[in-house]
N, C-alpha and C positions, 0 to 999 in steps of 0.2 A: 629566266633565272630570278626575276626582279618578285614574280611573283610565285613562286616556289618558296626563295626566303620570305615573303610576306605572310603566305599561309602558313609556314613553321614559326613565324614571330608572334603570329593570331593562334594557331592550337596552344603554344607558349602558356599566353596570357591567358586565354578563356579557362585551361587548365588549371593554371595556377590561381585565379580568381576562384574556379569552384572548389575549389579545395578548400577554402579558407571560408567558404558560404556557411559550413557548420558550425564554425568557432562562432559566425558571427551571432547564429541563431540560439544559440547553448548559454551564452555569452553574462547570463543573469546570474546575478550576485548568490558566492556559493550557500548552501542553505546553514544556518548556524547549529547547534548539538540542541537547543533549547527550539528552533524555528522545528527540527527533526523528530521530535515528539509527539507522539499520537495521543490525544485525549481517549484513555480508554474507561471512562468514568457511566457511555452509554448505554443501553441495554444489548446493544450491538456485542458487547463486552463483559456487560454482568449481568445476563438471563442465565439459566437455569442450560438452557439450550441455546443455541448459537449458531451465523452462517461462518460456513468456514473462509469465506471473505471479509467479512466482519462490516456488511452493508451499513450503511448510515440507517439506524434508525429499526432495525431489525432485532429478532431475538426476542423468547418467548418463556414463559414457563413450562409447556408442552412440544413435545417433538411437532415439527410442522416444517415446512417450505418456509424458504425465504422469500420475502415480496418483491424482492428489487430483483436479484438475480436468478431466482425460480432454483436456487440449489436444497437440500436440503438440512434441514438443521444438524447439528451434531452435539454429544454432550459438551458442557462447559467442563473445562480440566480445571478452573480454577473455584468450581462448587462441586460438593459430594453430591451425591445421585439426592439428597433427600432436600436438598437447593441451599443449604445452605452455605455461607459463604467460609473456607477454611483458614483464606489467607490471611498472615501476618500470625497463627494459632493454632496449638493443634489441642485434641481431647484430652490429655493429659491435667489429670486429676478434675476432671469433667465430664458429666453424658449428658450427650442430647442428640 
């Protein structure tokens, strides 16, 4: 009997230990709105073309592969086909 209740007091604890194994590993200080912002200032960001992971370091004038993760470029949504850049502006009472 002695050792019936011992190994129910042991699944108990190892239980209830690993359950709390997650909390401990997670446990780092939560990320601030300012730590959570992505520098999107690289070419990863502002080429013409673009990985659609947005590789460190990647990103091209010309359609081409990505060197880090071998995916393929896609257009940049935030330049017109002709590379230039749109945002913050639009054509209005302007061409180019």
């Amino acid at each position: 009997m002695k050792v019936l209740l011992f190994l129910i007091l042991s699944l108990f604890v190892f239980s209830c230990k690993n359950a709390s194994a997650p909390n401990e590993q997670t446990s780092e200080a939560p990320q601030t709105e300012e730590a959570a912002k992505v520098d999107e200032t690289g070419p990863e960001f502002t080429s013409a073309y673009i990985c659609p992971m947005h590789c460190k370091g990647s990103g091209s004038e010309k359609p081409g592969i990505c060197p880090a993760c071998g995916m393929d470029y896609v257009m940049n949504d935030k330049k017109g086909d002709d590379g230039h850049d749109h945002e913050g502006h639009d054509h209005e009472g302007h061409e180019h």
